[in-house]
N, C-alpha and C positions, 0 to 999 in steps of 0.2 A: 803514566807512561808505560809502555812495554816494551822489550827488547826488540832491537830492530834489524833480527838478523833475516826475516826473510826480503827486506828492501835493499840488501846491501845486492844479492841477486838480479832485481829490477832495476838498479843502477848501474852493475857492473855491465849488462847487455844494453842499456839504454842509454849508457853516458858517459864510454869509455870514448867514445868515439864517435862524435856528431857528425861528419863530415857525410857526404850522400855516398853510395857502394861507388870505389872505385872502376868493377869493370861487372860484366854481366854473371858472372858468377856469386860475386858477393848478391849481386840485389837478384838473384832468382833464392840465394839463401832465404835471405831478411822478409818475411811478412809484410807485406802493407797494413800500417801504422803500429809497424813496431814500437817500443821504448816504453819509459815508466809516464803515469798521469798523477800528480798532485790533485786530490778532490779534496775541498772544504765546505763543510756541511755544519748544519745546525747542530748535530751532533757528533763533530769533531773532524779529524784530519783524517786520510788515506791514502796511500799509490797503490795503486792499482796498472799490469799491464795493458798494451793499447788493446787486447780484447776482452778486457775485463776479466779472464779466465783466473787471474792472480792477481791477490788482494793480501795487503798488510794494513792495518789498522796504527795509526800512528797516536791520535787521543780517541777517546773512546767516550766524553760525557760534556763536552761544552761545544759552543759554536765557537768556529774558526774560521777565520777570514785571512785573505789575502795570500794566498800560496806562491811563492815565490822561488823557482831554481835558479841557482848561482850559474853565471854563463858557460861551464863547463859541466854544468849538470851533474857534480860532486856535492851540493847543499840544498839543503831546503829549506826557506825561513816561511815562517806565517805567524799570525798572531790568535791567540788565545783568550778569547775571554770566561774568567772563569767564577767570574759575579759579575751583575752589576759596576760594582765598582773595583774590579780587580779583575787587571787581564797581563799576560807574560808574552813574551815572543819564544816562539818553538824550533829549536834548529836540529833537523836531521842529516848526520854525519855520520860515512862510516858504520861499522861494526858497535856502535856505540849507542847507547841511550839517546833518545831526545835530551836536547843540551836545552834549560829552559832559564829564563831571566824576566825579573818584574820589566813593564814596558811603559814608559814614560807617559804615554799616551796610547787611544786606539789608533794606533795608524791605518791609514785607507791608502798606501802605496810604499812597495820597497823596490830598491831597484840595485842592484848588484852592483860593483863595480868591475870593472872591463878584467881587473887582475885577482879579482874573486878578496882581495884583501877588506873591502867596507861594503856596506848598505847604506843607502840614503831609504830613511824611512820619514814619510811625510803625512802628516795628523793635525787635529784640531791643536789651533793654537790663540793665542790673544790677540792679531792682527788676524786672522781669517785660516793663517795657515804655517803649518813649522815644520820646519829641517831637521832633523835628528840624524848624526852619524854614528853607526852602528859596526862592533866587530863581528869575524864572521861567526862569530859565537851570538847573536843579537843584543849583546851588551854596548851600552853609550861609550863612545872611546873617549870622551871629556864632559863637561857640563853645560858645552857651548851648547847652544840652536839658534836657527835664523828664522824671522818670523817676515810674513806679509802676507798682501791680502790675496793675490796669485800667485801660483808656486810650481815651476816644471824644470825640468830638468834631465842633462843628457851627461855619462861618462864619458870617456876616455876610453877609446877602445882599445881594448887590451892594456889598461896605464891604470890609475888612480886621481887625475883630472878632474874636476868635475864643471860642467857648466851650468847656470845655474838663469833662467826666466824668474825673474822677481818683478810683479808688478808691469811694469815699462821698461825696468831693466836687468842690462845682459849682465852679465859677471862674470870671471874666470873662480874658480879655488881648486888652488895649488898643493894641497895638506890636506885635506878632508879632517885631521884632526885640528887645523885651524880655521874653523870657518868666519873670523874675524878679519882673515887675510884674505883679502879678497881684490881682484883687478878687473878695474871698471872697462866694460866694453861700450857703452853706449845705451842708449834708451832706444828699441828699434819700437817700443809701443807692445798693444797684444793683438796681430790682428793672425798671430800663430800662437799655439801652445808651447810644447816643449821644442826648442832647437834639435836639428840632428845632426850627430857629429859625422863625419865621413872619416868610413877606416880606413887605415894607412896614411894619414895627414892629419895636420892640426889644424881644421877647417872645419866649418859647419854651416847650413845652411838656417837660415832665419826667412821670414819676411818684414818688411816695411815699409812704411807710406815715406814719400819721398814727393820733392816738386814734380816727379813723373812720374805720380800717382803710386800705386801698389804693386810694390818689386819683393822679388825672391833674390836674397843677397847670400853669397859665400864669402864668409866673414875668417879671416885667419885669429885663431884665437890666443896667440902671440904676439902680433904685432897690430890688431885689430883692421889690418886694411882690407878693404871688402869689394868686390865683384861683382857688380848689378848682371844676373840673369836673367831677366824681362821681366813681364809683367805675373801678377795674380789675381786671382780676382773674390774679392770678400775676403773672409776669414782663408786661411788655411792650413792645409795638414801635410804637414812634412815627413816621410818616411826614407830611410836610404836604404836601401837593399846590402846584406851583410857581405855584401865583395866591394861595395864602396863603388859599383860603376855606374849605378842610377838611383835615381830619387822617384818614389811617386808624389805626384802632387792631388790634393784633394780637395781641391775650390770651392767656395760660395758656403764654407761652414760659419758659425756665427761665431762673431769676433766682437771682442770686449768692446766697449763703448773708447775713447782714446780722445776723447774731445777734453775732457777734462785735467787728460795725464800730460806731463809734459815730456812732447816729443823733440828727441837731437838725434837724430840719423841722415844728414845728410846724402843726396844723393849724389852715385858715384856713376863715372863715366863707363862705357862697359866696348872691351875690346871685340866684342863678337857680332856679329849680326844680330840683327833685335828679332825676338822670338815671339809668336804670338800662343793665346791660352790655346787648345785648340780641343778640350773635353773638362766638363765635371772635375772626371776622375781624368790624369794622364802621365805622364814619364820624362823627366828631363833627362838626358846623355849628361854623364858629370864632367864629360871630355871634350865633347862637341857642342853641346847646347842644345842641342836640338830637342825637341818636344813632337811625342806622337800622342796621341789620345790612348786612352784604353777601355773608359766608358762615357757616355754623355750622360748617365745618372750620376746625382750627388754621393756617396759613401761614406758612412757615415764610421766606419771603422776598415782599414786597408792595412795589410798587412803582407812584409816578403814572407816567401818560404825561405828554407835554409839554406836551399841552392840557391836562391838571387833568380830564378828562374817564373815564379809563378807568384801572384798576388791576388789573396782573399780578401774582398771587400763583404760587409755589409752593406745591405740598401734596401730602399722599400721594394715592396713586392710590385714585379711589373704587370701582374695583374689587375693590377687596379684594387683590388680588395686593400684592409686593413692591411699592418702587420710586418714584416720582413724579411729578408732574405738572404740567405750566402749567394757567393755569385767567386767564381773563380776566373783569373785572368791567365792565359798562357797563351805561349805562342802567339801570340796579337789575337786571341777570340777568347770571348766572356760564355762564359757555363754557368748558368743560373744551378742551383744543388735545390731550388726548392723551398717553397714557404719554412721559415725556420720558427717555430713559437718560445722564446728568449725566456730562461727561468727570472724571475724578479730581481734576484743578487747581483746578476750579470748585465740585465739591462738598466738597473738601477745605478749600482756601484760602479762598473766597468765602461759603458759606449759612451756615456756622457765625456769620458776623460780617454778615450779612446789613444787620442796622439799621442800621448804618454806613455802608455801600454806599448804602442806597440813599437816601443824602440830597438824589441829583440822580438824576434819570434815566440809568441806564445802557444797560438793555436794549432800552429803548425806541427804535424810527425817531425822528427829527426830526418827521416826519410822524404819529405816533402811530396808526401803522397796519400795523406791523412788530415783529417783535422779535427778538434774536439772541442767541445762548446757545452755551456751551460742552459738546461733549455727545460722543456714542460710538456705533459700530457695534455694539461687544461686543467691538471689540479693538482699535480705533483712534481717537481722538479726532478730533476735527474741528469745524469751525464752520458749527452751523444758523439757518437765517433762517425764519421760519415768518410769513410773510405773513397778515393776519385775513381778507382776503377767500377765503382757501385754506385746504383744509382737511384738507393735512400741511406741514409743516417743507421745505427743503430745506437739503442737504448743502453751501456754498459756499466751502468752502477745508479743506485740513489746518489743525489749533492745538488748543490745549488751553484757552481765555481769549479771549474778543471782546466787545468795547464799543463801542457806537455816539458816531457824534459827533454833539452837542448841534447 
């Protein structure tokens, strides 16, 4: 490890203050895709500015996986492996050394909590898959873990709540260091991944099969009574935008088999006018109900920006060729960015589990006017930054994995 005082720099500009420039002065300051970039690479950890211009080296001799910024973009955790059979979690803080700890397991996702106080870190386990709660130091804060054979999960925005997809079922935990206490919400099945919680409320959005077929439900996560917002259609992908006023939705992705699970979700009456799918990709109102389209291509990864204003989808290339694409939604019009060629790490480890990821902004500038991704020449991975006012990518460091900091 090496001193990390030129990151504390990279963080002080990139993470004192997420919010978009309050008036046109601030944002004729601020650079398009300012802030700090988490890269993990086969040969260790890095941030790096968003124009690569400034670089700190975080490890310097093993591969590192999983970069993860604490939702106020004050930490960084990833995981370390440094054999074989020995690997640590890495936490960058502060003026201080990488803070390092053995790691129960390889975990393949962490995910902050709302109040920066735990991590849920999730890894190979004896059921298929395990829970591990993590301080923000990346040490186990008891002995507990929960195992099963699907595993997704959403915080408490702003709180330490956690919700938890197990399987067919929903769950509350109340403790994160007790994850034995646990408050049954129902079996809605898996024809979603991870639940999205909506901020500023103890609510979240699910889907499930119902006597009237495949509904998107807002479920209170207190008192478990729930809200039929119409229909969905196949699998789906739940996103809500970090202001809490809309959801994207992202249909016809492939949804766990559920014939065999046993499903109790009964359907619920719904006071609003019944709402039809009306895109692929599209936008529920979390107020009105309403639903606009936003793409008729499927996407396969959708994601808000910071402002709640603009949503990055993946999708296949509309060219017809191989391959895929960024595709940006604003303003109600979709801006294809261009055949993207996806490095192995990211297309491997990251799209598959896409709904999970993208519960906070990853991709996304601070600024929402950037975005970074892991990607390839055709024979060498590397990390690009693809600026909206520009109108190609550029190439800003070696890695295989980059994430922006909040």
């Amino acid at each position: 490890m090496v001193a990390l005082f030129a990151v504390l720099a990279l963080l002080a500009s990139a993470c004192s203050d997420g919010a978009v420039p309050s008036d046109e002065t601030d944002a004729a300051e601020e650079p398009a895709g300012s802030g700090a970039i988490a890269i993990a690479a086969l040969d260790g950890l890095s941030v790096v500015s968003g124009d690569g211009g400034s670089s700190t080296v975080v490890t310097d001799a093993n591969p590192v996986a999983q970069p993860t910024w604490s939702r106020d973009g004050s930490r960084l955790l990833a995981v370390e492996f440094t054999s074989p059979t020995d690997l640590q979690t890495v936490v960058v803080a502060g003026e201080e050394d990488a803070v390092t700890h053995p790691a129960r397991r390889p975990y393949f996702f962490f995910s902050w909590s709302g109040d920066g106080s735990f991590v849920a870190g999730l890894g190979p386990g004896p059921g298929g898959t395990t829970l591990d709660i993590l301080d923000s130091d990346g040490r186990p804060v008891s002995d507990d873990s929960l195992d099963a054979g699907s595993f997704y999960l959403a915080w408490e925005p702003g709180g330490d709540d956690l919700l938890i997809h197990r399987d067919a079922t929903l769950e509350l935990v109340r403790d994160p260091t007790k994850l034995e206490d646990r408050s049954a919400l129902g079996q809605p099945g898996q024809l979603f991944l991870a639940p999205a919680w909506i901020p500023g409320t103890r609510d979240a959005l699910i889907a499930a099969p119902t006597s009237d077929g495949n509904r998107l439900v807002r479920i209170d996560v207190d008192t478990g009574e729930q809200t039929d917002l119409g229909p969905v259609s196949g699998g789906v992908g739940i996103v809500v935008s970090p202001d809490g006023s809309r959801a994207v939705l992202a249909h016809g992705g492939p949804a766990a088999a559920v014939d065999s699970i046993a499903i109790s979700f009964p359907a619920q009456q719904s006071t609003m006018a019944e709402s039809a799918v009306t895109a692929s990709t599209e936008i529920i109102d979390l107020v009105t109900n309403d639903r606009s389209p936003v793409s008729s291509e499927p996407s396969l990864w959708a994601e808000w920006s910071p402002d709640s204003e603009s949503i990055l989808m993946l999708q296949a290339r509309r060219d017809g060729e191989p391959g895929s694409e960024w595709v940006v939604w604003v303003e109600g019009r979709e801006r294809p960015l261009g055949p993207s060629r996806l490095s192995q790490a990211f297309f491997r480890n990251f799209v598959p589990f896409s709904w999970q990821f993208v519960e906070t902004p990853r991709l996304w500038s601070p600024g929402s006017d950037a975005i970074v991704y892991g990607g390839s020449d055709g024979t060498t991975p590397g990390i690009y930054v693809h600026r909206l006012a520009q109108d190609s990518p550029e190439r800003i460091a070696d890695g295989d994995v980059a994430f922006w900091s909040p």
